[in-house]
C-alpha positions in Angstrom: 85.8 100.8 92.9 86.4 103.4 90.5 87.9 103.1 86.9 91.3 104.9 87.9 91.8 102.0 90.5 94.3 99.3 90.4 92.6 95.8 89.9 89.3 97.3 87.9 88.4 95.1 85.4 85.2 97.0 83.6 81.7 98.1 83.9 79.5 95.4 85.1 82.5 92.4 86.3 83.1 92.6 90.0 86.7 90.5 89.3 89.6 92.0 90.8 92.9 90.6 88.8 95.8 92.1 90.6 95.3 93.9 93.8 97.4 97.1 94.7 100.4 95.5 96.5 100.0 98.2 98.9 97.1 96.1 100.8 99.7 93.4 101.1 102.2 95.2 103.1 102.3 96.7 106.6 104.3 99.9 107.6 104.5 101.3 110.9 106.4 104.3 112.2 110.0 103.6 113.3 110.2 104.4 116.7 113.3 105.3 118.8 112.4 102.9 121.5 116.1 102.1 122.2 116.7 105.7 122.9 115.4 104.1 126.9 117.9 101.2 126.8 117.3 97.9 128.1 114.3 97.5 130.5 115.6 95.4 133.4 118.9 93.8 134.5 118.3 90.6 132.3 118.5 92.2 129.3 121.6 94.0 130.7 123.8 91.0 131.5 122.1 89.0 128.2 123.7 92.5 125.9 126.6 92.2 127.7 126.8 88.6 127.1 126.2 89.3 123.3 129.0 91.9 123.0 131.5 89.6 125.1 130.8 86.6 122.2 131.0 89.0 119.2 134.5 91.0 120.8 135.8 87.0 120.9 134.5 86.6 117.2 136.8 89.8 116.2 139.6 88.9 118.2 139.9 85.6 116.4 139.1 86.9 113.2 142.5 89.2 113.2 144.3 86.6 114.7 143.5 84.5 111.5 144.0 87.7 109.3 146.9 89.3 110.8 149.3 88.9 107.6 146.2 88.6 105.3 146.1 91.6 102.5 142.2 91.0 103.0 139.8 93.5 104.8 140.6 94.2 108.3 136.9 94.7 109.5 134.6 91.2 110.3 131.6 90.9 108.3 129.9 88.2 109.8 127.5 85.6 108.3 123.6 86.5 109.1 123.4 82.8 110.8 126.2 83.2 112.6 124.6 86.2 114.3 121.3 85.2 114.9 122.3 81.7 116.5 125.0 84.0 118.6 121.6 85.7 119.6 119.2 82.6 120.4 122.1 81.2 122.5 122.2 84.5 124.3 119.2 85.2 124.3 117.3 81.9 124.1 115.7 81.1 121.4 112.1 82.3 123.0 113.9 85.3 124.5 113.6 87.6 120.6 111.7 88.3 118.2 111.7 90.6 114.7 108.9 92.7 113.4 108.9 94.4 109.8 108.2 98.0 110.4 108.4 99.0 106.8 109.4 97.8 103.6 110.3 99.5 100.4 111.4 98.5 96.3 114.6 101.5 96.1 115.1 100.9 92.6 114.3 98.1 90.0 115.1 98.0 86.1 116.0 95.4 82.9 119.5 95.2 82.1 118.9 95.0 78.0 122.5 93.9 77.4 122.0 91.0 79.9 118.6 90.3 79.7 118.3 90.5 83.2 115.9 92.3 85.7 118.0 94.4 88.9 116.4 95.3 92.0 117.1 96.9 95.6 115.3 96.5 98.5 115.1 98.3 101.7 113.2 96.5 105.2 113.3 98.2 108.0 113.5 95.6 111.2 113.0 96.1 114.7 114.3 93.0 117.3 112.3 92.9 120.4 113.5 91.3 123.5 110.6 89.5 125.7 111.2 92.3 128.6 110.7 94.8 126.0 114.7 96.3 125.0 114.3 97.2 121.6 116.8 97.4 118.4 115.4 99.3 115.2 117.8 98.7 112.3 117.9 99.5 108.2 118.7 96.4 106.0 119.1 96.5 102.0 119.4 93.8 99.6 119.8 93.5 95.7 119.4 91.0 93.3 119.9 90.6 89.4 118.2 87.9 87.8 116.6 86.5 84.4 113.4 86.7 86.6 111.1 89.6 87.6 109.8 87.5 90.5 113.1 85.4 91.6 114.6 88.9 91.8 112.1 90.1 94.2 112.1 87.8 96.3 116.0 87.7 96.7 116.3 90.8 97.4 113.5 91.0 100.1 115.0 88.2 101.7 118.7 89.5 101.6 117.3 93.0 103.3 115.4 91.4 105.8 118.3 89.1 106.7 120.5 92.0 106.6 117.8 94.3 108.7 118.1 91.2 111.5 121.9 90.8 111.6 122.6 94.8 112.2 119.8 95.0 114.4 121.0 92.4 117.0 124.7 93.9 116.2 123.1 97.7 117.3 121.9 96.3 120.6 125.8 97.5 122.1 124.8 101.2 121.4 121.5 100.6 123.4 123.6 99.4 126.7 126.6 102.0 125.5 123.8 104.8 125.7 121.8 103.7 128.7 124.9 103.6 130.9 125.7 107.1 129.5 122.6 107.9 130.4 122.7 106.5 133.8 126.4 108.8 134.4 124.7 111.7 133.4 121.6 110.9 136.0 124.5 110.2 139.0 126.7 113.7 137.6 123.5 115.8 138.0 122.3 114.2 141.6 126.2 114.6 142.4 126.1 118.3 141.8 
């Protein structure tokens, strides 16, 4: 270990007081795996089923805001979405990987006394045929501590990540069926 490294602690002392936080996380490269759209006709119907739950979650939520002055556009809980996607999907039938994870900006608020932080995870959903969903989620926090704010944030960007992730998987089945026209135009011709 040399003297420039994070964690040295001086000639002769082999103790290591706080590692490089590097070691601790994992980053892959972001792949555009649902560019292929959904593997087999499961994961198909199971999308379909998804979009066909969330489209009734919409159509309710104008009903209820018709003559509201509040926003127009649903922005549903995290929960909500991920037990819409283990009753879809089963609750064996997904899973999420961290793919990359990132601090955007942190500081102390003097006036406040108070530490701010943003966070950006990048999440990938994997169904168990293999459909993919890569999605971006951010989270911030602004608390009296360094570490509470940390981990608030983390957690509110991998929640996010997850909820727009399962939300993307529409674009998958919208661009495999384009996909599929474009395959049937060119044999047509």
């Amino acid at each position: 270990m040399s003297t420039h490294e994070p964690g040295y602690a001086g000639p002769g002392c082999d103790t290591i007081y706080f590692p490089s936080l590097s070691e601790f996380e994992q980053e892959a490269d972001v792949l555009d795996d649902e560019l292929y759209g959904p593997a087999t006709e499961w994961a198909r119907k199971k999308i379909g089923s998804l979009q066909t739950r969330l489209e009734k979650l919409e159509r309710r939520h104008y009903m209820l805001r018709n003559n509201s002055s509040r926003s127009k556009i649903p922005n549903y809980s995290s929960r909500l979405i991920i037990q819409l996607a283990n009753e879809v999907f089963g609750y064996d039938g997904w899973s999420s990987q961290i793919l990359s994870s990132e601090i955007i900006a942190s500081g102390y608020d003097e006036s406040r006394k108070k530490f701010g932080l943003r966070y950006r995870v990048t999440i990938k959903i994997i169904l168990k045929d293999g459909t993919s969903s890569t999605a971006v989620g951010v989270g911030k926090a602004l608390s009296m501590s360094k570490h509470f704010c940390y981990n608030k944030s983390k957690k509110e960007a991998i929640w996010s990540g997850i909820k727009s992730a399962i939300m993307k998987f529409d674009l998958v089945l919208q661009s495999h069926e384009e996909r599929e026209k474009g395959k049937a135009a060119t044999l047509i011709s």
